[in-house]
N, C-alpha and C positions, 0 to 999 in steps of 0.2 A: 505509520499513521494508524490509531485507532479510531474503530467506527460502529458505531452502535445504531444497528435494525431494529426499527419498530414497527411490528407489523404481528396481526390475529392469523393470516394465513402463512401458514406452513410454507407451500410452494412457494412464495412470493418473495419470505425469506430465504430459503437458498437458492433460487437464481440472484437474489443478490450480492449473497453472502459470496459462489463462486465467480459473480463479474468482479469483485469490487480485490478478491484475493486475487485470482488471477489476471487482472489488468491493470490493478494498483499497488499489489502485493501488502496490503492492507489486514492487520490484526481485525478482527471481525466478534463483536456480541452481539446477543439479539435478546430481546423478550419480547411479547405478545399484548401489553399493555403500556399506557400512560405514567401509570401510578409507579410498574418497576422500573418503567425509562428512570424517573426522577429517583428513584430510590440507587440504581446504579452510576447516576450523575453522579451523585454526591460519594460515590466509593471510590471508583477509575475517572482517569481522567481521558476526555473523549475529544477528538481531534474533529469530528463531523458525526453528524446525524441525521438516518434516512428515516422520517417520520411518517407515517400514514395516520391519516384522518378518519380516519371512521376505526377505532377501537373499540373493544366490548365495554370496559368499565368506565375508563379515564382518555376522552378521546382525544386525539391530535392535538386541537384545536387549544383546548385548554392547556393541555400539557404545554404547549407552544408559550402560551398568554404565564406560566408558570413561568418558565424558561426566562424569558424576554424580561420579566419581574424581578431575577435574582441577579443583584453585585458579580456573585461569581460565575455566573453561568448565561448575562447576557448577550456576550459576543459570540456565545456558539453558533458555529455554523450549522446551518439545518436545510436540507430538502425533505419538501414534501412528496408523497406520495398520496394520487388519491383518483377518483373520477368525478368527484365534485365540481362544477362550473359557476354555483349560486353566484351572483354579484354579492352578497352579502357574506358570503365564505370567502369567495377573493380579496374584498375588499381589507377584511380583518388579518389575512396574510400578507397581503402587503403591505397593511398598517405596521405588524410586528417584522416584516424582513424577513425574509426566509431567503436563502442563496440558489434554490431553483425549485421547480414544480415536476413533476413528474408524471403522465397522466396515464392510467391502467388503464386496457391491460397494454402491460409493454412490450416497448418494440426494441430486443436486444440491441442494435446495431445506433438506436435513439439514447437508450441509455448512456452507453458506451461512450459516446460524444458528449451531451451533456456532461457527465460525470469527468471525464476527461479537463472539462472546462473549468467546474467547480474545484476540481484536486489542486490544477494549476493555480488556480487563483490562493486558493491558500498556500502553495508552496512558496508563491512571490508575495504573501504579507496583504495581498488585496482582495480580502473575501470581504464580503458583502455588507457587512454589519460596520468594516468600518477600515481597516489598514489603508495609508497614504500611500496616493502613486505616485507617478515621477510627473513627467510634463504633462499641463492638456491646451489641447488643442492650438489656438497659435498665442493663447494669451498668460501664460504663466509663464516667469523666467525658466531657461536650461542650467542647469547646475554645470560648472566649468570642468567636471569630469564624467558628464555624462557620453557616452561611446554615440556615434555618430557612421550612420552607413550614408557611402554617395555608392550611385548604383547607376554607370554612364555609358554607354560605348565609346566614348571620345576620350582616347588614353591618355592624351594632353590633357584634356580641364579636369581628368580625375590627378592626374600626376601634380597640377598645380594643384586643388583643391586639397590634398592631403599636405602638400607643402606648407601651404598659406594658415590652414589650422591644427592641425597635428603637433604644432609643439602648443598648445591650448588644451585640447581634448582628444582623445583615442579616436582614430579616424580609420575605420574601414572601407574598401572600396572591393566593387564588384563590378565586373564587366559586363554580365549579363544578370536577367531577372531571377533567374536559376540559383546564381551565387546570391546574388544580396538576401533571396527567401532565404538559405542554407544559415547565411551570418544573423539576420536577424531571428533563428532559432535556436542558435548557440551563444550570441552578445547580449540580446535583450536589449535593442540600442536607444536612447529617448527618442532620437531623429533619423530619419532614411529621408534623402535628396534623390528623387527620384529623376531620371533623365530619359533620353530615347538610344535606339538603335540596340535591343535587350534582348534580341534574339527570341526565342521560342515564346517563354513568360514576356512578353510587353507590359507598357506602362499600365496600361487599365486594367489587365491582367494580375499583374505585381498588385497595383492597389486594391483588389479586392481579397488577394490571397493576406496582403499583411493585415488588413482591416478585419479578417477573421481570427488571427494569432490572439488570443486570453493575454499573454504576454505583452503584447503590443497595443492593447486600449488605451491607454494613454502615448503612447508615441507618438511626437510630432511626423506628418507624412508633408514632403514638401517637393511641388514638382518644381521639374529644372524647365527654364522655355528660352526661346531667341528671340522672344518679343518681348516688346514694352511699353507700358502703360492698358491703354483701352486695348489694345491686340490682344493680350496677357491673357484674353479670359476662356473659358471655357475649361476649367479644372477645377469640377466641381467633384468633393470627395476628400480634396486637399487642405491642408489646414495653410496655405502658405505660397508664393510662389517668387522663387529664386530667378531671376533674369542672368543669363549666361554671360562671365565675363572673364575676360582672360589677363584682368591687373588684380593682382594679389588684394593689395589693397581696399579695392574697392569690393571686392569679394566677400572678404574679413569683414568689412561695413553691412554688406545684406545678412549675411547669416547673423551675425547681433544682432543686427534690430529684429530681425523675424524670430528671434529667442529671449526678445524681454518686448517685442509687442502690448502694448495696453495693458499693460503691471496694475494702473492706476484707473482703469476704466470701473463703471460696477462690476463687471462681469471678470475684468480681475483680481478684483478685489474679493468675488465670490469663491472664484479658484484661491484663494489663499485661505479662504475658511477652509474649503472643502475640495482638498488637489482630487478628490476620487469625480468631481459632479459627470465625468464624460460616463466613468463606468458606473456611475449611480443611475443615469441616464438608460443605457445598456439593458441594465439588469431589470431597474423597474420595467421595463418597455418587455421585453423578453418574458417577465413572470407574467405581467397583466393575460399579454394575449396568450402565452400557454394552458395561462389560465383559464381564460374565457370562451377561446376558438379550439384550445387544444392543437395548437399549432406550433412548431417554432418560428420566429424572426430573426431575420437575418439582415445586417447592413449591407447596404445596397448601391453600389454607385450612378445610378438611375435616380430621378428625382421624381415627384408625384406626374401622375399623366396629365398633359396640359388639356384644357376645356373644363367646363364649369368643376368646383369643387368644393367641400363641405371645410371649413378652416374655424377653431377653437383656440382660445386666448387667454392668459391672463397675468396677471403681474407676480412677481414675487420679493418682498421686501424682509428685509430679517435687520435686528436690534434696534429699532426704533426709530425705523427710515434710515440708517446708514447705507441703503443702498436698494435698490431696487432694477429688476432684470425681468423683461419679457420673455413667456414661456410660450410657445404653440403649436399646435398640432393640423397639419393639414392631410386631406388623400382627394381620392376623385369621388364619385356618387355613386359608381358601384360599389371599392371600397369601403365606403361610408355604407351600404346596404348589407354587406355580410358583417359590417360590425355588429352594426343594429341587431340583424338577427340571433346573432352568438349572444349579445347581452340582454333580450328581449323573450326570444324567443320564437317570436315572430316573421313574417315575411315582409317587410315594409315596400311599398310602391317607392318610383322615382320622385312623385309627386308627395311625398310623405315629408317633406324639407324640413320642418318641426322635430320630426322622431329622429332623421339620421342627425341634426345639429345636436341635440341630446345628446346621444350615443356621441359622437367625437368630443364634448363637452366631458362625458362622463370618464373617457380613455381618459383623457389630459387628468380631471380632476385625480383620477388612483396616480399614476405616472408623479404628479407633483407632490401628493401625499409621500411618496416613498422618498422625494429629494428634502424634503423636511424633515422626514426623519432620520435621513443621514444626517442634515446639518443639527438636528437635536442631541444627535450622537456625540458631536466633536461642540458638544455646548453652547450652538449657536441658537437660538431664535426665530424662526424665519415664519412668518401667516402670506397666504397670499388667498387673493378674492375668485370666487366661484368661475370656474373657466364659462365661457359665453361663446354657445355655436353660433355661426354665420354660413351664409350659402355665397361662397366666392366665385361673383363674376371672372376676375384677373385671371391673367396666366399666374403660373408660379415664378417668384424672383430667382433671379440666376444668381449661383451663391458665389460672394466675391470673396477670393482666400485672402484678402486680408480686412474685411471688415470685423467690428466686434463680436462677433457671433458662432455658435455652435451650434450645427448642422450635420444632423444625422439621418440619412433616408433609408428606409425599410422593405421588407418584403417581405410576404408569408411562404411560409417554404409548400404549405399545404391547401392556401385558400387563393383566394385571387383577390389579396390585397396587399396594396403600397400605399406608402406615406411614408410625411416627413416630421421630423421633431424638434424645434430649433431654440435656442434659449440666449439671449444677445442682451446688448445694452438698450435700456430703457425705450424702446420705439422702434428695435431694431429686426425682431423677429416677425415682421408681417408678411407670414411667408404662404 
C-alpha cells in the first residue's frame, strides 16, 4: 500500500512515516505542502493519505475541497491531521469525508489503533467514501454463501445447527467465546448466533469484542435464548434474536426470516441504496466527536442513562419521497453538558435546556449530513429537515431485536459521555 504524508513539520512526518512502515509495512511519500500533494496525486498512484490542516502555502482544507472535486481522485482515502476543533472546520470535513481525524499532538499507541482500523477498512473494500458491505443490521437480505458463526456451549444444538444449515451456507461453530472471537477474525462471517455457557469470553463480553472488529460493522450479531415472545427481551446490542430449538426444521425457518427481515420496510429499502448506512453511521459519529471533543467513541452495549435527557430528531427522505426513515440522537444532561461545551466553548448550567437541545440538535445535524453524502455518492438524493432538540421526560425505549430499527449506543473513551443513535422506519426511532 502506498501512502502519502502531508505535513510542514518534519518531526510529525517521521514518526509517521516509521508507524505507518513499521506497522503497516507501507511504501511511504511525503511533502510539506497542499500544492505538491496534488501535484504527486496526479504522478503515483496513492492508496491513502495523511493530511494535515494547517500548511504553509496550500492548506489542508482546500487541498481536501480539490481532492473531493476530481473524477479521479474523489474516492481517496484521507485522514486528517490537525488540532483544529472550529465547528466550522468540522463541519466542512465531514461535509467532504475524510476516513478519520487525528488530533495533535499524538498519542502513538492512539494512532496505532485508529490507523489499524482505517488500513483494514480499505483492505475489505469498505473505506469511507464509499465500498459496499455485506449485511446490516437485521434488515438487509444474507447472501446464501455468506459464512455463518454459531458460538454455543451446547454440543447438541450446535451439532444440529451445523446439520440443519451447512448444506446452505458455510457454517462454523465454537464452543466457547475465545473460539468463535478467533473464527470471526480469520472467516469475516456476515452472522455470529451467539449462545451461553462460553466459558471465560461470555455473551456480553463476546458482543462488545465482536462489535469492535473493523471487519465485523456490518455483521449480523444474533443472540440464541430459551425464551419466547415478551420473555425474549433484554438483548440490547443484538440485531436479532433466535429462540432455541431442537426441530431442524423449524430452526431453518427462524434463521431465514431473521436474514431477509424487512427487505421492503423504508429502512430496507434504504439498506439497498446504501448496504454501508450502519458504517456510515460509525464513522460519521466517530469523526464528529473526535473532532469536536478530541475524543474517541466507542460502541457500547449500555444504552443512555435513564432519568431526564436531552433527545434530537429528524426525518430523512431521499428521491422524491420514495421513502422516508427517522434519525435521532438521544444522551442524559450531563452528556448533553460536555457536548455543549466542546462545541461552544462554554460551560452551560443544567438549567441552560435551550443551549444543551442546540448542541444535540447540531451533533445529529453533522452526523446526518455525512449519511447524505454517502447516499450522493452511490447516486442517490436524500434532504432531510433541520434536527429539533427536546428535553426528554421518558425513560429511554428498550431496544427490541426485531423491530425496524438501527440502534447504536456510545461512549467517549475520554469524556464522560453516552448516547444513543438510532435510524428506523418512519416513527420508529423515538428513542
Amino acid at each position: 500500500m502506498k501512502v502519502l504524508i502531508v505535513d510542514d513539520d518534519a518531526t510529525t512526518r517521521l514518526v509517521l512515516r516509521r508507524l505507518m512502515v513499521t506497522e503497516f509495512a507501507c511504501t511511504v511519500s511525503e511533502v510539506e505542502d497542499g500544492l505538491d500533494a496534488l501535484d504527486l496525486l496526479v504522478k503515483q498512484s496513492i492508496s491513502l493519505m495523511l493530511l494535515d490542516l494547517h500548511l504553509p502555502v496550500f492548506d489542508g482544507l482546500q487541498t481536501l475541497e480539490v481532492i473531493r472535486s476530481s473524477p479521479q481522485l474523489s474516492s481517496l482515502p484521507v485522514v486528517v491531521l490537525s488540532v483544529d476543533r472550529e465547528e466550522a472546520t468540522v463541519r466542512k470535513l465531514v461535509h467532504l469525508g475524510v476516513n478519520d481525524y487525528l488530533i495533535k499532538p499524538f498519542k502513538v499507541a492512539r494512532v496505532v489503533e485508529r490507523m489499524r482500523r482505517v488500513v483494514a477498512s480499505l483492505g475489505t473494500g469498505a473505506a469511507a467514501v464509499g465500498g459496499p458491505d455485506v449485511a446490516e443490521g437485521t434488515l438487509a437480505p444474507v447472501p446464501e454463501d455468506t459464512t455463518i458463526v454459531i458460538a454455543d456451549g451446547d454440543a447438541d444444538f450446535r451439532h444440529l445447527f451445523v446439520s440443519a444449515l451447512g448444506s446452505k451456507r458455510p457454517v462454523l461453530q465454537a464452543e466457547s467465546g475465545a473460539q468463535a472471537l478467533k473464527s470471526c477474525f480469520d472467516a469475516n462471517p456476515g452472522a455470529i448466533f451467539v449462545g451461553g455457557n462460553l466459558g471465560l469470553l461470555g455473551p456480553e463480553l463476546l458482543l462488545k469484542r465482536l462489535r469492535a472488529l473493523p471487519n465485523l460493522r456490518n455483521a449480523r450479531i444474533i443472540a440464541i435464548t430459551d425464551k419466547k415472545g415478551k420473555d425474549a427481551g433484554g438483548f440490547d446490542g443484538y440485531d436479532g434474536v433466535l429462540v432455541r430449538t431442537y426441530l431442524p426444521d423449524a430452526l431453518v425457518r427462524q434463521v431465514e426470516n431473521l436474514f431477509r427481515q424487512a427487505g421492503q420496510s423504508p429502512l430496507g429499502r434504504l439498506l439497498h441504496l446504501l448496504p454501508t448506512l450502519r458504517a456510515s453511521m460509525m464513522t460519521a459519529t466517530e469523526q464528529v466527536f473526535g473532532m469536536m471533543m478530541s475524543t474517541a467513541v466507542s460502541q457500547d452495549s449500555h444504552g443512555p442513562a435513564p432519568g431526564r435527557a436531552v433527545a434530537a430528531a429528524s426525518a430523512l427522505a431521499w428521491e422524491e419521497g420514495e421513502g422516508t426513515v427517522d434519525i435521532s440522537f438521544r444522551c442524559d444532561l450531563g452528556s448533553a453538558a460536555a457536548i455543549t461545551t466542546a462545541l461552544t466553548g462554554g460551560t452551560p448550567g443544567p438549567e441552560n435546556e435551550v443551549e444543551l437541545c442546540e448542541a444535540a440538535a447540531e451533533i445529529l445535524n453533522m452526523i446526518i449530513g455525512r449519511i447524505t453524502n454517502a447516499l450522493s455518492a452511490n447516486g442517490v438524493i436524500a434532504r432531510f429537515a433541520p434536527p429539533a432538540g427536546r428535553i426528554a421526560e421518558d425513560e429511554p425505549a428498550a431496544v427490541d431485536p426485531a423491530s425496524q430499527a438501527i440502534v447504536l449506543d456510545f461512549c467517549a473513551d475520554e469524556n464522560p459521555v453516552r448516547f444513543r443513535l438510532a435510524v428506523g422506519a418512519e416513527g420508529s426511532s423515538e428513542v
